[in-house]
N, C-alpha and C positions, 0 to 999 in steps of 0.2 A: 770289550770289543771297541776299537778306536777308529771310526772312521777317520781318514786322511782328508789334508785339509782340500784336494783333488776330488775326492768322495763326495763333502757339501759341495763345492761348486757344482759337479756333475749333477748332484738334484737338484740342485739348486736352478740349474738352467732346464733341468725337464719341469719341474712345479716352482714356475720364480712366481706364481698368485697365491700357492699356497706357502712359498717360503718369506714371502713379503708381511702376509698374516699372520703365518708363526713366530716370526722372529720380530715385529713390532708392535704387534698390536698387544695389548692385556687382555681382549676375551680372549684369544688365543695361546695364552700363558701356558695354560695348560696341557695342551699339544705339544709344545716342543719340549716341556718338561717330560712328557712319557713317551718321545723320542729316543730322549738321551735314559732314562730309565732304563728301556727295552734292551740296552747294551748293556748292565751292568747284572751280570748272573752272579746271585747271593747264597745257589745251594750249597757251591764247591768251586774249589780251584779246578780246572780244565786244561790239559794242553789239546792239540789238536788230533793227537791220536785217543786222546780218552774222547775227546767228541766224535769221530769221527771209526769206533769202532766196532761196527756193524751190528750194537746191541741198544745203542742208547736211543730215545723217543724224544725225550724232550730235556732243556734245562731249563731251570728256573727265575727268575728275576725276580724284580720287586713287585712286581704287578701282573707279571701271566706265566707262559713259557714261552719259551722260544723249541719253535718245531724243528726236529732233525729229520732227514730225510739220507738214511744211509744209504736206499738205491741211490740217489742222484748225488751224493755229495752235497748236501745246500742247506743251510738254516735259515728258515723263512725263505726271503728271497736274496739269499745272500750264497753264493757257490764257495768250496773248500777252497779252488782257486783262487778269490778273491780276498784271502787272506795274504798278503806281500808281506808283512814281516809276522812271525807267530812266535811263542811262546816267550816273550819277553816276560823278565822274570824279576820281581819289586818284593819292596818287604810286605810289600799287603796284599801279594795276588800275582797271577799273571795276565798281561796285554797280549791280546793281538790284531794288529793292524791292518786295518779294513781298505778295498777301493771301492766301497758303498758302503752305502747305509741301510741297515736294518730298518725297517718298515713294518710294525705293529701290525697285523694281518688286518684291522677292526680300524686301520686308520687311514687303507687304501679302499674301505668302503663308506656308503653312506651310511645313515641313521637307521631307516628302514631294513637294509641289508645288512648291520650289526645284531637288530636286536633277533634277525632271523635265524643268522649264523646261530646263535647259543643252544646250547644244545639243552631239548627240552626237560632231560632229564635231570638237568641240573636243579639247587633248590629257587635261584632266582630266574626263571625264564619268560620272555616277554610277548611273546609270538600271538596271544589274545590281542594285546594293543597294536604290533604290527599288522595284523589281520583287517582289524578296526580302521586304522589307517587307510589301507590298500581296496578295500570295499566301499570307504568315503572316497576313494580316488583319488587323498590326498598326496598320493608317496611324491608326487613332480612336485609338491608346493613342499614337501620335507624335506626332502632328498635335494634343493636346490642350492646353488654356491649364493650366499648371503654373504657381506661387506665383515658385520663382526657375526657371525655363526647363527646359530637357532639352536636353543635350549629345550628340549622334548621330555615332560617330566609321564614317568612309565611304571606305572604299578604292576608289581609280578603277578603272573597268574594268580596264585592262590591267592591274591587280595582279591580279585572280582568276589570269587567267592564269598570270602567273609565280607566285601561290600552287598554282597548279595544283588548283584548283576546278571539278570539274565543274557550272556553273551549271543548267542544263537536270535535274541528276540530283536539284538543289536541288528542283526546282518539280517534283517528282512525290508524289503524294499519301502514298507510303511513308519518305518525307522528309520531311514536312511537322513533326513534332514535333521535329528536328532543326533545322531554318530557323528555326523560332519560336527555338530557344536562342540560333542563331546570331545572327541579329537582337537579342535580347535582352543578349546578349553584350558590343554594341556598342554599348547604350545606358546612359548619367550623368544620375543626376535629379542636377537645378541645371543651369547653366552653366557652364561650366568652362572659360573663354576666357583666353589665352596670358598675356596680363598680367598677372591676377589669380593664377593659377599660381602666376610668377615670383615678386609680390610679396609670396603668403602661403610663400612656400619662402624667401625669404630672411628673415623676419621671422623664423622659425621654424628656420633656422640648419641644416637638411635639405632634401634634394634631391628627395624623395618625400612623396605624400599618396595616404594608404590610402581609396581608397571604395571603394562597391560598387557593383557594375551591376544591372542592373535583370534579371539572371539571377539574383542572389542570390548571386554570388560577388562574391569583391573584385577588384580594378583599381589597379595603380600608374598614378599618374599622375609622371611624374619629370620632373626640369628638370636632369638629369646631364649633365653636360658642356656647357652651355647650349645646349639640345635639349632641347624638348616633347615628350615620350613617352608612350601613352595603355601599361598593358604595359611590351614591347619596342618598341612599333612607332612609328618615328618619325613627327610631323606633317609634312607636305608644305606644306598649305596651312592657317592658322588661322584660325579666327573666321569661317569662313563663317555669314551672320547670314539667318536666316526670322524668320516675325513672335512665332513661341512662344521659340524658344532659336534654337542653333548649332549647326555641325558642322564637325569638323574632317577634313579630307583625311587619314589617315595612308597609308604607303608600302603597307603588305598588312594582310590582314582579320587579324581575331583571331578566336579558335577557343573555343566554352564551355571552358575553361581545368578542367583537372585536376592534381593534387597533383604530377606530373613539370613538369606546363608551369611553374608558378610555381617548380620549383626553376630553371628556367630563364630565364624574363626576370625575375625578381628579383634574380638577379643581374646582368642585363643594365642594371634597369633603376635598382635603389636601394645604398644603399651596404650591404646585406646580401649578401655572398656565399654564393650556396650553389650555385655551379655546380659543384664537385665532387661531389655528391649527382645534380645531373642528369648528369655523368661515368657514373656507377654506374647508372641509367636506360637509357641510349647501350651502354652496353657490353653491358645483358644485354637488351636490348630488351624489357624486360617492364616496361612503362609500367604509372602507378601504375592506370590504365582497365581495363587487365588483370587485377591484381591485386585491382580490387576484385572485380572477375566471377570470378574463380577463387576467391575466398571468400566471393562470396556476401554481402558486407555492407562497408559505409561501411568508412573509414581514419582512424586516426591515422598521420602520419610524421613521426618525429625526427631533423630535418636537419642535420647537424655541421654548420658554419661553414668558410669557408677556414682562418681560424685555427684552428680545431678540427681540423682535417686536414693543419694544417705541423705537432701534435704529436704526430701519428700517423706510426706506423715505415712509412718512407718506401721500403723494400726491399718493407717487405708491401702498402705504396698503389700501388707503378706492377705488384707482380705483377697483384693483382688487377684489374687494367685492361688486362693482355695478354690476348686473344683467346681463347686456349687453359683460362684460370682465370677462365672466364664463369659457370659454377656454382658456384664459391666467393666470384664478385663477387653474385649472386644472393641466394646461403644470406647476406653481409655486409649485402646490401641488406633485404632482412628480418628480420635483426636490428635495423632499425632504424622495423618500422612493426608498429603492434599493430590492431585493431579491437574498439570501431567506430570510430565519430568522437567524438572526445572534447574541448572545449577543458581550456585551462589551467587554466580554473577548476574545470570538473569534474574535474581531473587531483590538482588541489590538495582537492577535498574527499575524494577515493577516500582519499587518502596519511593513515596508513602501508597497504600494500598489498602484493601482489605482482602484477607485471604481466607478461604471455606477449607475447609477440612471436610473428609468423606464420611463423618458423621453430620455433617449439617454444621456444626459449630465454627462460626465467623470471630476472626482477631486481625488483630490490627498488623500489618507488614511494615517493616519500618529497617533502618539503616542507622550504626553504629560504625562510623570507618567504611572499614572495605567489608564490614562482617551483619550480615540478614540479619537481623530482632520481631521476634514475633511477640507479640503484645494482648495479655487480655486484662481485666480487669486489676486484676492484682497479682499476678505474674508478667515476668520478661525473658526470655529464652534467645541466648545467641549464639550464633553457631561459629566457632574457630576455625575447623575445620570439617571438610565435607568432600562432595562431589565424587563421590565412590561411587562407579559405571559398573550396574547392572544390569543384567537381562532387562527386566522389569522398569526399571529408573535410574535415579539418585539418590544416593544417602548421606546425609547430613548430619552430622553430630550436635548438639546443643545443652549448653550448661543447666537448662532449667528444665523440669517434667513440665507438662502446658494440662494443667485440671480441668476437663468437662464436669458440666454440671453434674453428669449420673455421677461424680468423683465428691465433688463438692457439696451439694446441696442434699440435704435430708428430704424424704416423705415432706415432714411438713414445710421445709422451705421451698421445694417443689410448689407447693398448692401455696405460697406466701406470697411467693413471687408472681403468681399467674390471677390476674386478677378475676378471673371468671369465677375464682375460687373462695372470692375474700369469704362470704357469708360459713363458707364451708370450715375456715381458720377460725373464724368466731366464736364460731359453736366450737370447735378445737379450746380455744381458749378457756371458754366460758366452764366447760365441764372437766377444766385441767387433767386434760389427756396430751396437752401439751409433750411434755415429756416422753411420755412412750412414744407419740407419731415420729416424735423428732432422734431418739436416741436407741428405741428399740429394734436389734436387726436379727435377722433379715425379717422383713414388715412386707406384707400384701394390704395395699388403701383402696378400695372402688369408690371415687370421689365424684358425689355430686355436686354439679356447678350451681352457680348462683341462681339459674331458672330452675332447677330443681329444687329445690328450699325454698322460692317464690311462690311454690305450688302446694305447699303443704304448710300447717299449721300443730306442732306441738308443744303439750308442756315442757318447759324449759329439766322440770326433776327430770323427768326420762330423756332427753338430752343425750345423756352419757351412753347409756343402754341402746340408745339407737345410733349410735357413730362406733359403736363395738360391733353392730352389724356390719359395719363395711370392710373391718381390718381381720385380717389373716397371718396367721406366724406362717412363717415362709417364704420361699420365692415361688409365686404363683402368675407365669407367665399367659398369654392368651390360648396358645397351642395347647398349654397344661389345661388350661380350666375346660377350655373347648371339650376334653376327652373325659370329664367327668362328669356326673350327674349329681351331685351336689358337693357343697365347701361350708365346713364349719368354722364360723368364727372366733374372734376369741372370746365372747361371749355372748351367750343365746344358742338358740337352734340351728342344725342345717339351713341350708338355704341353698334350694333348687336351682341345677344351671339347664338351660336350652339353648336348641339351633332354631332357631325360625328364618320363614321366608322360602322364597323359589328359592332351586339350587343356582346357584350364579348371584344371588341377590349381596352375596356375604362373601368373608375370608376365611368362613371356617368348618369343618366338617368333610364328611368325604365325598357328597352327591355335589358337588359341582362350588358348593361352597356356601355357608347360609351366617344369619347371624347371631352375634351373640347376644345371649339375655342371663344374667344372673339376677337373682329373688325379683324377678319381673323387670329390671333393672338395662336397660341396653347400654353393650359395652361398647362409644362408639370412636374411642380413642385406647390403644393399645399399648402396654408397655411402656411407660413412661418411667426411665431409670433415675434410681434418687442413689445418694450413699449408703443408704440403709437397707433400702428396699427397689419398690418398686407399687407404681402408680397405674388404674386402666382409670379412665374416665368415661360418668355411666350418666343419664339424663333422669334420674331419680332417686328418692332418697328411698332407700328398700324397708318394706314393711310397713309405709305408713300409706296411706289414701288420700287420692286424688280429685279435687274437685274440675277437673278438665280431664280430659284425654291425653296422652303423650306427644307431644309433636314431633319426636326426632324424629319416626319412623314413619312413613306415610306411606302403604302403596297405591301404585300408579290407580286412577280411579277408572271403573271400567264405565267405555263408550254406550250411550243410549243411543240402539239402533235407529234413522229413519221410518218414520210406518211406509210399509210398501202400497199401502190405500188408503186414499185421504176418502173420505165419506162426506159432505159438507152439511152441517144440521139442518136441519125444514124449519122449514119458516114460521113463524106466531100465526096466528088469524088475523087477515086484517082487519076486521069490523070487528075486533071483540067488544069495542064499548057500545057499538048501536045492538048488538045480541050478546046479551050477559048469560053466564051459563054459571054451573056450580062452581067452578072451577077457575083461578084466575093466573093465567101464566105467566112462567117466569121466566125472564131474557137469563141463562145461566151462561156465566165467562166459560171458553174452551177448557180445556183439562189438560193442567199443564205437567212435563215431564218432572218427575221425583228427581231431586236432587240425587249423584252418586252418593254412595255410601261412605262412610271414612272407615279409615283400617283400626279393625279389631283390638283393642288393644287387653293390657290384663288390670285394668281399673277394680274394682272390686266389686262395680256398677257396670254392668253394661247397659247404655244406650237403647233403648225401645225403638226399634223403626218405627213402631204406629204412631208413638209417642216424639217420636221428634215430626211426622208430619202435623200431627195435632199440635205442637207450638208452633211450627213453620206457616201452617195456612189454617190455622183454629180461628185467628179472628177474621180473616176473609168471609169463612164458612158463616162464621154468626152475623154478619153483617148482610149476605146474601138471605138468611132464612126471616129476618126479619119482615121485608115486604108480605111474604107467604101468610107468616103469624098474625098479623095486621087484617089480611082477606079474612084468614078463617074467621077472626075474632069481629 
């Protein structure tokens, strides 16, 4: 069917905004190409009485059918009248000359009222995401005339499903600020039709093209592996065409995207790897959505590369991905995200700086060109490329992993480095256990400080035998120990754990919260992560005796009431020297209040009240009774 060149003028002067975008612009490419499609029926040759006789429904083209309507004489919207010259007759076919033009049914509507039209029955049908749409209120912001189109990417029902979407929980009002993202998610100002893709990705000698969606985050668009990818998610169907833009079918919905997802389909989808960074996500399930709500404030995250990750020690990358060294994959994972959100440019004006990471761990901020370098002792990490807009943040790419200590440092270079420790290393040394603290994993150390080994006095032979009480095969966190009632070491006996204290006094337990004591031992530093293991710091050396009392723990000393009646003493005699009697008295000092008590501890001696008054005011007493012994005698 040929429209006349009468025919385009004619719609041309009823749609000259939509013939000025079809016919110049390249989002638009694809519209007038399945204009002119829509004419070319590829079931059968046709004249106009085999179309037109009173049996047939529809014929077929390259891309749909063209509807007959034998009551009315009309295909589509094209009347039998309007054919002026018919069955022109060629060696490949016959023409017949049109004074209009055919009009795709799905390209006199919008987007919304295409994906309605399809009938549900069919296997692709869309009417879950138009729904979605129409309940966000969005259909005016879909549905409207945009300069180069809007690109709507539309997973078929039965994806919800296998995404496991509860649709219905979508369309409740306490959802609804959710749906709008969703929706928004999955919408591309322009057109972004499969060819155009292809052609500006090969020009360009890359596989990926960074936009943004109309969420405000970004979007790969990728042609990797020669596959149309909106994301991760592949195209099913392209270039489905409405009369404003297109949409494309992808396999399942995409999700307002936050700083883990993008480490995840970016490397699915462009030639950036950074799925070991989403590895490290997976493993500690504490998605970067998480992360922001547990501090309360936007994210920067600096993503090593695959590359960045083969030159990392490959002993310490697959520990930290076993199951059991999930809070040292954690404490790694946050060594590598700071807040708030920061781009690169703002990263590059901060520098020179120091910058904290939301593990505590401080590096140095610093500037390479136009490119951030983060800095720690013997690592350097630069980022090439970044600024990937998340819900969440920023994400940034970086050549180098950036090592925390819990990564680095062993058990005993833990207690090496902490000088509270040195006496503790010593004896490490001295009884060459060296080795195991340093090399053996996973390791539990309860490590008394320097004032703990200030307090006690042993043979150096038993030495060894008593720093074997503090070490435990395993990972023995405070939570874990808290819930048990003893922990054997690696060598010797049990050794008793307890909660002491008011409830509230402590972190652990379930009345209100108490503290910790292992082998009498208080534990008053918690988890302290090494490469190997893991460190609590405790203010005794367990098993041996003390010539003092413990002082980490003190409770509050309780207040000596006021006496409610003071009595004042009676007075001496005053002429006892001119009448001497048997008896000769004594001026005795007031009676002074007892010092509070101090808190109970588990010395192996306890403390005699009677006996600490008798040294406290024993020789007052004897100096008093003296005069007395003097009369009698």
């Amino acid at each position: 069917f040929a429209p006349s060149t009468q025919a385009w003028d004619d719609w041309r002067a009823e749609n000259e905004d939509l013939w000025n975008k079809y016919t110049s612009l390249p989002q638009f490419f694809v519209h007038m190409r399945e204009i002119l499609e829509w004419h070319l029926v590829t079931e059968d040759v046709f004249l106009t009485d085999d179309i037109f006789n009173g049996n047939r429904e529809f014929m077929e083209n390259a891309i749909g059918n063209i509807t007959i309507d034998q009551r009315t004489q009309q295909m589509d919207n094209v009347a039998r009248s309007d054919i002026v010259e018919a069955n022109i007759t060629t060696s490949q076919g016959v023409m017949h000359v049109l004074n209009d033009v055919i009009i795709p049914p799905y390209m006199a509507v919008n987007l919304i009222e295409h994906m309605l039209e399809r009938d549900t029955s069919v296997k692709f049908a869309y009417s879950n995401m138009a729904n979605l749409a129409l309940y966000a209120e969005l259909d005016d912001y879909i549905n409207a005339d945009y300069e180069k189109g809007i690109t709507f990417l539309v997973p078929p029902n039965r994806r919800f499903n296998r995404a496991q979407i509860n649709v219905p929980k979508l369309l409740t009002p306490e959802m609804k600020e959710y749906t709008i993202d969703f929706i928004k998610s999955h919408l591309v100002m322009d057109n972004y039709h499969e060819a155009g893709v292809f052609a500006t990705n090969k020009e360009s000698g890359k596989d990926q093209i960074l936009v943004k969606s109309e969420l405000g985050t970004h979007l790969w668009i990728s042609t990797k592996g020669d596959r149309l990818r909106f994301q991760s998610r592949e195209v099913l169907l392209a270039d489905r065409v409405a009369k404003n833009g297109i949409f494309h079918v992808v396999d399942l919905p995409l999700f307002p995207p936050f700083i883990s997802d993008f480490t995840e389909f970016t490397a699915l989808s462009t030639e950036y790897d950074t799925s070991d960074c989403f590895r490290f996500f997976r493993q500690t399930l504490y998605w970067s959505e998480d992360i922001s709500r547990t501090f309360d404030s936007s994210l920067t995250m600096f993503c090593p590369t695959r590359e960045a990750f083969a030159l990392f020690n490959n002993e310490d990358f697959n520990r930290l991905l076993e199951p059991i060294w999930v809070r040292h994959a954690t404490e790694f994972l946050l060594n590598h995200i700071t807040m708030p959100a920061l781009t690169r440019e703002e990263l590059i004006n901060r520098a020179p700086s120091m910058i904290t990471m939301l593990n505590g761990q401080e590096y140095e901020l610093k500037r390479s060109g136009d490119r951030p370098r983060i800095k720690n002792r013997f690592e350097q990490a630069r980022s090439d490329f970044g600024d990937l807009i998340a819900l969440d943040g920023y994400l940034h790419l970086i050549d180098t992993a950036i090592t925390p200590t819990a990564v680095s440092r062993s058990v005993y270079d833990q207690s090496n480095e902490n000088p509270d420790f040195s006496l503790l290393v010593e004896n490490i040394d001295f009884v060459q256990l060296t080795n195991m603290v340093d090399q053996d994993s996973p390791l539990t150390m309860l490590a008394p400080d320097n004032t703990a080994f200030r307090r006690v006095e042993f043979n150096t032979l038993g030495g060894g035998e008593i720093l074997k009480r503090h070490l435990f095969n395993g990972l023995l966190f405070c939570d874990v120990i808290a819930n048990q009632t003893n922990l054997v070491p690696v060598e010797g006996p049990a050794i008793g754990v307890e909660l002491r204290g008011e409830p509230g006094s402590g972190l652990w337990g379930l009345e209100g919260g108490q503290n910790l004591f292992v082998g009498g031992a208080y534990v008053y530093e918690c988890d302290v992560l090494a490469r190997n293991g893991v460190l609590h710091y405790v203010d005794r050396v367990i098993g041996e005796d003390y010539d003092t009392i413990s002082p980490t723990v003190t409770p509050q000393p309780t207040v000596t009431p006021e006496p409610t009646v003071f009595v004042a003493p009676t007075e001496a005699p005053r002429n006892f020297d001119d009448e001497p009697t048997a008896f000769a008295p004594i001026n005795l000092p007031p009676i002074l209040p007892r010092d509070p008590p101090t808190a109970a501890t588990d010395d192996s001696e306890q403390v005699n009240d009677s006996s600490a008054f008798q040294m406290k005011y024993g020789g007052t007493m004897l100096l008093l009774l003296l005069p007395l012994v003097a009369a009698v005698f």
